[in-house]
Residue frames as qw, qx, qy, qz and C-alpha x, y, z in Angstrom:
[[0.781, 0.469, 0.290, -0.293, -17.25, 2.96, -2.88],
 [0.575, -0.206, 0.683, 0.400, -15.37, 0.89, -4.95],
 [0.403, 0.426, -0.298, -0.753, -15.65, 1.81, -9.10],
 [0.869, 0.188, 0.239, -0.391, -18.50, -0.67, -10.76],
 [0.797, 0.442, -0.410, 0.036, -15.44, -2.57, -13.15],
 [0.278, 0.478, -0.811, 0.194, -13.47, -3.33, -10.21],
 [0.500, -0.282, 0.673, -0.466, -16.07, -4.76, -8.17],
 [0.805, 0.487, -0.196, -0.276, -16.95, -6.49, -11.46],
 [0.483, 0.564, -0.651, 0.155, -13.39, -7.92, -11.89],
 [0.276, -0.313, 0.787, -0.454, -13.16, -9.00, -8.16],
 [0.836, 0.223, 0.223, -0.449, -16.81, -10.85, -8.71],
 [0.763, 0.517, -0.337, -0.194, -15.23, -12.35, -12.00],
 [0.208, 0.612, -0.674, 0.357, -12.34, -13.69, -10.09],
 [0.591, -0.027, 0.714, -0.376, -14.21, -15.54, -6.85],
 [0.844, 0.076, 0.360, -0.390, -16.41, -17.33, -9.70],
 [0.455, 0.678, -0.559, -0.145, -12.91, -18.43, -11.78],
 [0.044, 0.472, -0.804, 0.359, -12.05, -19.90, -8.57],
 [0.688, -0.050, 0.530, -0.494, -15.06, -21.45, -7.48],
 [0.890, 0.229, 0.058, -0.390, -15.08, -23.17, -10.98],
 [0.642, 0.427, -0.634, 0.059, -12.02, -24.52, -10.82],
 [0.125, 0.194, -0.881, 0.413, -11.88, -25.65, -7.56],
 [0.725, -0.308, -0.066, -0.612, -15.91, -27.02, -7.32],
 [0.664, -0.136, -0.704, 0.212, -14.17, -30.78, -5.56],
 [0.319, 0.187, -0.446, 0.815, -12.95, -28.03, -2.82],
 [0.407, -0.027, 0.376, -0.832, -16.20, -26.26, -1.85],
 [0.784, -0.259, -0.411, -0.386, -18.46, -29.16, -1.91],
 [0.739, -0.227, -0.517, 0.368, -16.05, -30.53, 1.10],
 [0.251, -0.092, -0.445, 0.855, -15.68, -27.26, 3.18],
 [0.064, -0.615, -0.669, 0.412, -17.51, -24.65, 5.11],
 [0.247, 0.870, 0.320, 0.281, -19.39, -21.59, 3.61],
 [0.261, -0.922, 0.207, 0.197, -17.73, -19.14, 6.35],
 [0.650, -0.378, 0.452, 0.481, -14.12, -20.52, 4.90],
 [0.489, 0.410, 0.637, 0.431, -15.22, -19.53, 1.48],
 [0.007, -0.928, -0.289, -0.233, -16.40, -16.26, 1.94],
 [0.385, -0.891, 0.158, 0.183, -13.92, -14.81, 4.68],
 [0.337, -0.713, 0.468, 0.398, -10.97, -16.35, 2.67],
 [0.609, 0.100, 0.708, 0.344, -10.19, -19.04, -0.14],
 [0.431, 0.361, 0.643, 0.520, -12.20, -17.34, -2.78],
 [0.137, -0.904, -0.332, 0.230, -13.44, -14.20, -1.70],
 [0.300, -0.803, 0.330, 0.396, -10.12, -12.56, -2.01],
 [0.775, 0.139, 0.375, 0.490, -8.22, -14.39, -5.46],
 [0.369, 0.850, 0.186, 0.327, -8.74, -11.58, -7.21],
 [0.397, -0.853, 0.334, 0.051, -5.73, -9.84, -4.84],
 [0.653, -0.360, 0.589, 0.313, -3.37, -12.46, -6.25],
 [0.610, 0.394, 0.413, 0.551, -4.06, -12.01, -9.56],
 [0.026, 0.976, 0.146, 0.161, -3.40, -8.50, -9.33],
 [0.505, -0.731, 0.442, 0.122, -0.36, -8.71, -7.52],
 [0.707, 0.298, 0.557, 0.317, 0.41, -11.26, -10.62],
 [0.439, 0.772, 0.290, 0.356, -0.26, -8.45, -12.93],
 [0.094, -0.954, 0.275, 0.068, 1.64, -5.92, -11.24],
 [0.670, -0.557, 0.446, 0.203, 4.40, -7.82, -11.62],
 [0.604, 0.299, 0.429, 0.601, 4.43, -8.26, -15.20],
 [0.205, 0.949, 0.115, 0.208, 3.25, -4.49, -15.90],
 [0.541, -0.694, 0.355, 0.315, 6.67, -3.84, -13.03],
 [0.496, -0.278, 0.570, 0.593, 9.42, -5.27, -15.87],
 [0.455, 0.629, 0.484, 0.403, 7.60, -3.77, -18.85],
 [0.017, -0.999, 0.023, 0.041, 7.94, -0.57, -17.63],
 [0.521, -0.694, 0.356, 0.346, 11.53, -0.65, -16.11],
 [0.722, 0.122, 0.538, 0.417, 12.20, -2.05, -19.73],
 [0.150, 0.856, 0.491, 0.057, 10.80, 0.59, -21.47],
 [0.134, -0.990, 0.022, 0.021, 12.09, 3.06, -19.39],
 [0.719, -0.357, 0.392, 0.449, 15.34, 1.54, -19.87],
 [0.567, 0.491, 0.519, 0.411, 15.06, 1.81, -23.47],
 [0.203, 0.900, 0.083, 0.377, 14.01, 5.56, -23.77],
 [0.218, -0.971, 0.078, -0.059, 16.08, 6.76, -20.83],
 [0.699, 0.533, -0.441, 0.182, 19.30, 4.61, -22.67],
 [0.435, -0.689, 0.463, -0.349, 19.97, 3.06, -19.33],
 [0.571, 0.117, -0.795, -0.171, 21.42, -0.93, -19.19],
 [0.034, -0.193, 0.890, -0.411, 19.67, -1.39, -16.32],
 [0.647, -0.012, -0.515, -0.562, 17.37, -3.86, -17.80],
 [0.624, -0.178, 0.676, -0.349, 15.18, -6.22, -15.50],
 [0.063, 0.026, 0.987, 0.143, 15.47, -10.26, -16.44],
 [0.596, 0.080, -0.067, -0.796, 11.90, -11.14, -18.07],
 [0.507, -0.072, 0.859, -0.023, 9.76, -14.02, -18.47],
 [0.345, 0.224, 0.822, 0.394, 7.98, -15.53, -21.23],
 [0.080, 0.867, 0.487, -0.066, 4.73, -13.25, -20.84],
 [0.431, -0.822, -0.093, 0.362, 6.78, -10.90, -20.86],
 [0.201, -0.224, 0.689, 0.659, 9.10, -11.30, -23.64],
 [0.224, 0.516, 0.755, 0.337, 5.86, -11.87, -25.68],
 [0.079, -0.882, -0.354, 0.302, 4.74, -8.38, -24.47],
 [0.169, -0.640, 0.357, 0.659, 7.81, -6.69, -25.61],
 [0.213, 0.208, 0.640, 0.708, 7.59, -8.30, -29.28],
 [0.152, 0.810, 0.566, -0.012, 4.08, -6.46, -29.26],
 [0.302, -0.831, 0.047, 0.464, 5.91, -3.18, -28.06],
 [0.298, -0.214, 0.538, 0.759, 8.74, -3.68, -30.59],
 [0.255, 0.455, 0.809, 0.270, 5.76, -4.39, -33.14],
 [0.078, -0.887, -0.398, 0.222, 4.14, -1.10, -32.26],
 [0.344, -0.530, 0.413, 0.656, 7.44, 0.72, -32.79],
 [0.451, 0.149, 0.807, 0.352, 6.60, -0.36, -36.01],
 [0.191, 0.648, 0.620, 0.399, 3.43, 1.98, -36.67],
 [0.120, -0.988, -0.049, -0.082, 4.41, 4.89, -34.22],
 [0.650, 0.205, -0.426, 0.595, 7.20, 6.83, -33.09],
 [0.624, -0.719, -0.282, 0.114, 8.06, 7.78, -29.48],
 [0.361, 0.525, -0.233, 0.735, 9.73, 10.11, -28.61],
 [0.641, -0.528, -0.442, 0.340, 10.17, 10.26, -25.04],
 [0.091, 0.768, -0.200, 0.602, 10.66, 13.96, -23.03],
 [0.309, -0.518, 0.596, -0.530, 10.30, 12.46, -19.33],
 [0.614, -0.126, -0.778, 0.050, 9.97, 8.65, -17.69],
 [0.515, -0.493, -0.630, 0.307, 8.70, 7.56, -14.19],
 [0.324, 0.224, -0.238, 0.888, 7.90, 11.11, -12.58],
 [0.178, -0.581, -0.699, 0.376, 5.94, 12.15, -9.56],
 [0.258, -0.509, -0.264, -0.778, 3.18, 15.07, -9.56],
 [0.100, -0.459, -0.756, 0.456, 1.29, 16.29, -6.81],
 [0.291, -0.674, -0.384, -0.560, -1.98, 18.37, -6.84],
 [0.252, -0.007, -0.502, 0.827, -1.43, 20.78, -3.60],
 [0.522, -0.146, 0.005, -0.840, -5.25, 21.95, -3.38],
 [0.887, -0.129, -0.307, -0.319, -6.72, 18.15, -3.30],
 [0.357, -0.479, 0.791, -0.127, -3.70, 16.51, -1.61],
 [0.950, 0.110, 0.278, -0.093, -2.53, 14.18, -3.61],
 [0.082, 0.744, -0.580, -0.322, 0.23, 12.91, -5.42],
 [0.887, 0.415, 0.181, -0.089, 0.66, 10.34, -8.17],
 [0.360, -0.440, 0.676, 0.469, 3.68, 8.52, -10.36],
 [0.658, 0.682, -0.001, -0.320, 2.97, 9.01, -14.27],
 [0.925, 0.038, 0.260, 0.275, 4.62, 6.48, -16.50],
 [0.552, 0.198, 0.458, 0.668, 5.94, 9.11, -19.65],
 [0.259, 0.830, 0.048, -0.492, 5.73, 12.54, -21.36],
 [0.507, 0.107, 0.609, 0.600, 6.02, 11.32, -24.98],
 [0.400, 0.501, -0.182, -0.746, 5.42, 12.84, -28.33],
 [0.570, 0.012, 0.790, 0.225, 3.78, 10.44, -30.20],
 [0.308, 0.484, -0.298, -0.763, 3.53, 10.50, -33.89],
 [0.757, 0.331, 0.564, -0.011, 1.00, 7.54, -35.81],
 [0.246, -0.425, 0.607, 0.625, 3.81, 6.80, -38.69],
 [0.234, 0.495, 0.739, 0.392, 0.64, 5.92, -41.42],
 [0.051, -0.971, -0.228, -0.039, -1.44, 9.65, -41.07],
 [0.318, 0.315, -0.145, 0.882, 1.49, 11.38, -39.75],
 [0.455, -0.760, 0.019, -0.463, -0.91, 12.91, -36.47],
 [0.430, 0.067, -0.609, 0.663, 1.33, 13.84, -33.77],
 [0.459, -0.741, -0.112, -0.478, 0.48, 15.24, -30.76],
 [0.249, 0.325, -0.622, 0.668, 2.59, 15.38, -27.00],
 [0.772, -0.398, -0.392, -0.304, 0.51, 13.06, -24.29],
 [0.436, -0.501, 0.661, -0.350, 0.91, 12.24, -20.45],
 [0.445, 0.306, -0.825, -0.171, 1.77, 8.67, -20.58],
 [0.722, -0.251, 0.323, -0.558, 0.12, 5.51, -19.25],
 [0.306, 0.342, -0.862, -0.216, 1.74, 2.23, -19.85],
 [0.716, -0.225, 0.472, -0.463, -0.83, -0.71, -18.86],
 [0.212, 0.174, -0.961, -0.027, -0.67, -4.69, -19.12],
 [0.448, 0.025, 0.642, -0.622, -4.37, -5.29, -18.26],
 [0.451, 0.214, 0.864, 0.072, -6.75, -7.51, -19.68],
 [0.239, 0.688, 0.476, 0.493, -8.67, -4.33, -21.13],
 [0.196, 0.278, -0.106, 0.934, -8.60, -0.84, -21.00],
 [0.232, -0.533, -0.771, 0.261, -11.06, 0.49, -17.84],
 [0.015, 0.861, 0.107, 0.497, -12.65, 3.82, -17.30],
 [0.783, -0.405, -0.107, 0.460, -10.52, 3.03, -13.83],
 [0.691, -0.144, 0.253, 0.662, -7.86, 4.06, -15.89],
 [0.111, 0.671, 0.353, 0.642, -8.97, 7.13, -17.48],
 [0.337, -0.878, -0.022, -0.340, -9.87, 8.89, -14.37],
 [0.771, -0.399, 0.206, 0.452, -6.18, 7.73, -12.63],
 [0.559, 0.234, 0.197, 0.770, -4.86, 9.71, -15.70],
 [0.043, -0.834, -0.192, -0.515, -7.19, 12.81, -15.36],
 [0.594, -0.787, -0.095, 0.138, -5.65, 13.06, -11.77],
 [0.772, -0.084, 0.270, 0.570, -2.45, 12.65, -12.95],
 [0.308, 0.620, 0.374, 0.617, -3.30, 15.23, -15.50],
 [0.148, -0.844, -0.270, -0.438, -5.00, 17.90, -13.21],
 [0.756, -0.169, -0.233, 0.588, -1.83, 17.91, -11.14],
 [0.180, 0.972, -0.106, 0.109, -0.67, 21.43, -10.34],
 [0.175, -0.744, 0.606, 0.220, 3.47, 20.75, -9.03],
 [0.854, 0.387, -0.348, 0.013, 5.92, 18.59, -11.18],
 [0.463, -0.802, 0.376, -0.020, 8.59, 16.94, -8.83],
 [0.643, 0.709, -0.285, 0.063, 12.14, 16.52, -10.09],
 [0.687, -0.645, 0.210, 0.261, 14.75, 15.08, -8.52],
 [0.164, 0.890, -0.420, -0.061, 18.42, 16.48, -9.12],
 [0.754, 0.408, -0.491, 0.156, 21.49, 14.66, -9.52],
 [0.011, -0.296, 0.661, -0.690, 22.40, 15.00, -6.03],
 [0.312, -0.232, -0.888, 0.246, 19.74, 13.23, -5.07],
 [0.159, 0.334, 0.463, -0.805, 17.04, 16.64, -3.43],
 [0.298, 0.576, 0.712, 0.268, 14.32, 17.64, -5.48],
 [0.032, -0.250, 0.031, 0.967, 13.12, 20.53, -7.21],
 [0.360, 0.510, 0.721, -0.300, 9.76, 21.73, -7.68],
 [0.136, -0.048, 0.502, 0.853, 8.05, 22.81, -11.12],
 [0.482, 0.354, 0.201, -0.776, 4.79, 24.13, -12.41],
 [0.424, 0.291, 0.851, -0.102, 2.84, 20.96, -13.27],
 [0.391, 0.726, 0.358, -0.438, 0.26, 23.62, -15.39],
 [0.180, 0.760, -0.442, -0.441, 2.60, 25.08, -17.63],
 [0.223, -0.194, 0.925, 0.239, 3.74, 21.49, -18.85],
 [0.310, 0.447, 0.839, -0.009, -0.10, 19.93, -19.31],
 [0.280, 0.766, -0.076, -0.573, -0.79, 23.93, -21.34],
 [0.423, 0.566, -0.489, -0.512, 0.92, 22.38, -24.00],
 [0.186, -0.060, 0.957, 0.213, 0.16, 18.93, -23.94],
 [0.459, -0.232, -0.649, -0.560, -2.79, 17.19, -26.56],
 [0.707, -0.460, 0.092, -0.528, -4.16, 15.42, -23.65],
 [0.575, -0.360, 0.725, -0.119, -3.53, 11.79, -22.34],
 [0.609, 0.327, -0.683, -0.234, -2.20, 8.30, -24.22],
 [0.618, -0.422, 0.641, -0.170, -2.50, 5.17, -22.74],
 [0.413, 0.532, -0.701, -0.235, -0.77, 2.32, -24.10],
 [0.893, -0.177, 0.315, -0.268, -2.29, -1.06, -23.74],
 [0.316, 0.509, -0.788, -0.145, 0.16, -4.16, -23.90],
 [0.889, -0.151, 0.362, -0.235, -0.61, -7.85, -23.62],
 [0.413, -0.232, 0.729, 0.494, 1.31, -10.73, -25.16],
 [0.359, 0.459, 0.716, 0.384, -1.46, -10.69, -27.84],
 [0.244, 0.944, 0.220, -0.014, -2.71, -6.46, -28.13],
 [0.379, -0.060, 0.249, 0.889, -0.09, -3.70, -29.08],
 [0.212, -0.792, -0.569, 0.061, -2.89, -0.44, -28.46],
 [0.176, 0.003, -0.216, 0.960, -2.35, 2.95, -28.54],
 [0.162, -0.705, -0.684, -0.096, -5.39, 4.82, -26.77],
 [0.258, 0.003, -0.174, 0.950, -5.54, 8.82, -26.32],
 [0.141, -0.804, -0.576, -0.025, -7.81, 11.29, -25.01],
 [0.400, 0.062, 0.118, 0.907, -7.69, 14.23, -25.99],
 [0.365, -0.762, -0.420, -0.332, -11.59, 16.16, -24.80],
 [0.183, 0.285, -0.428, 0.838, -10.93, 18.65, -22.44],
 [0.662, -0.283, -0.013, -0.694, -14.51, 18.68, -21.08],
 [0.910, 0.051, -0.396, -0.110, -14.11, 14.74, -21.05],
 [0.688, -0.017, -0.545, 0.479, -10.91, 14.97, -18.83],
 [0.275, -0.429, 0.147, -0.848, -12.29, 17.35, -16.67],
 [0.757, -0.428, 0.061, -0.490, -15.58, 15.20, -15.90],
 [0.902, -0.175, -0.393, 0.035, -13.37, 12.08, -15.20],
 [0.151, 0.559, -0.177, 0.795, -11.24, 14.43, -12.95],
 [0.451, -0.345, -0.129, -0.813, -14.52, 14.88, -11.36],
 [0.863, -0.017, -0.483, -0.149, -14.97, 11.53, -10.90],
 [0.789, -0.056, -0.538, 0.292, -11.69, 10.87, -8.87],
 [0.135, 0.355, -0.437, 0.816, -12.42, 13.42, -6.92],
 [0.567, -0.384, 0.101, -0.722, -15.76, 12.25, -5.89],
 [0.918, -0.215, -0.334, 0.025, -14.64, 8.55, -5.27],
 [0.408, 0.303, -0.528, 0.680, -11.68, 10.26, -3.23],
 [0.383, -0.131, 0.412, -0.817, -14.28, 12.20, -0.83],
 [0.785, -0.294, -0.111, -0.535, -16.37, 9.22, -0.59],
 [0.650, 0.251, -0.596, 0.400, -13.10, 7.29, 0.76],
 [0.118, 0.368, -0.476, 0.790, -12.27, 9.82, 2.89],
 [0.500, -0.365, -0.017, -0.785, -16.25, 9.94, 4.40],
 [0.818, -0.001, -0.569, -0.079, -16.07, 6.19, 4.63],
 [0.431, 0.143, -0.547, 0.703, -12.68, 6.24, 6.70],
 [0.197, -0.311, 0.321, -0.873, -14.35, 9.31, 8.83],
 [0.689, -0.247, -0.272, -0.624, -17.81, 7.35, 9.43],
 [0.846, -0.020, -0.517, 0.130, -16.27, 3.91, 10.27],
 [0.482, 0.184, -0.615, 0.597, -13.96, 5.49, 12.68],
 [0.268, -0.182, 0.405, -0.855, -16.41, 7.57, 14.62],
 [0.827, -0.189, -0.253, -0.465, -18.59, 4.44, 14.58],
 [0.668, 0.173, -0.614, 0.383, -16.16, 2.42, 16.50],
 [0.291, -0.045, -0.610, 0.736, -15.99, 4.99, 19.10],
 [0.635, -0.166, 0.131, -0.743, -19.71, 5.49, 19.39],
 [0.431, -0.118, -0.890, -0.085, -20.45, 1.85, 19.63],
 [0.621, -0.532, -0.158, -0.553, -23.84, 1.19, 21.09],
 [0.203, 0.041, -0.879, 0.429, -23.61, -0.14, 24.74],
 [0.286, -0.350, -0.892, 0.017, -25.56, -0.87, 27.20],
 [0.208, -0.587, 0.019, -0.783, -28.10, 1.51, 28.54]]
């Protein structure tokens, strides 16, 4: 079971396409519509967006982790960063970790978290030390909120050494002292800090990705032992 804003978004997508391309399906066949042309767009613009959210980060992470190995941008993209710079403007980051994997060894799972900043809003002066979420979507989703509580309710922190192995750390001990989660919405036109910071609140969305994991999993199990019951003839 898919969550109710992405089957929303997919929906929103097929009827973008259908109205821009209404010369197209008045001259073809329903089954060609449904099984492919428009059914699916919503996979390309996603694959679109990952690609700009891809060189904001690496930029970013270039920035805080004082690395020159900056990726070439485009226009969207350069407009995204003046937002970023712009933002820079009303907080400060302070960056403690970039791009690092977690894994939750009781659920089996494991996840790549953008940041472990301290951020500090430079008009109030409230700080506070957040798991990071950098996003480039159109709007902020409850999607995203429960993708961070997982992230969050992690229990190892994996590190990789300078040599290249890894070393494992206690995930818990880190998120003990953290406020809670930030995500950071960029577009070429928002500049968005967003934080949660309800412990009850990341808990139930937690909850959440743990019941749209085990209804994945039931799926997967159902489908496959339907295959190999298939009815035959009696």
């Amino acid at each position: 079971m898919a969550p109710k804003s992405l089957e929303q978004y997919a929906a929103n997508k097929m009827l973008e396409w259908c109205t821009e391309n209404v010369g197209y399906l008045l001259n073809t066949t329903k089954e060609a519509v449904t099984t492919g042309h428009a059914r699916y767009r919503w996979k390309d613009d996603r694959d679109a967006r990952a690609e700009v959210g891809t060189g904001i980060h690496e930029t970013i992470e270039a920035i805080h982790t004082g690395s020159w190995n900056f990726p070439e941008l485009d226009d969207e993209q350069q407009r995204i960063m003046r937002q970023w710079d712009a933002l820079n403007q009303q907080y400060t980051f302070e960056p403690h970790l970039s791009e690092f994997t977690v894994w939750n060894t009781y659920a089996d799972y494991a996840g790549t978290a953008d940041g472990l900043w301290t951020i500090t809003n430079d008009r109030t002066g409230e700080t506070g030390k957040y798991l990071i979420d950098l996003k480039t979507s159109r709007s902020v989703w409850p999607d995203h909120w429960i993708q961070h509580a997982a992230l969050f309710h992690a229990v190892e922190l994996m590190q990789k050494n300078e040599d290249g192995t890894w070393r494992v750390e206690d995930w818990t001990e880190v998120t003990a002292d953290l406020d809670g989660v930030a995500l950071i919405h960029l577009r070429a036109d928002v500049a968005e800090v967003h934080t949660l910071t309800d412990p009850e609140m990341l808990s139930l969305r937690f909850q959440q990705f743990l019941t749209y994991r085990n209804q994945w999993e039931l799926d997967k199990t159902i489908t496959a032992l339907e295959k190999a019951n298939a009815p035959r003839p009696f």
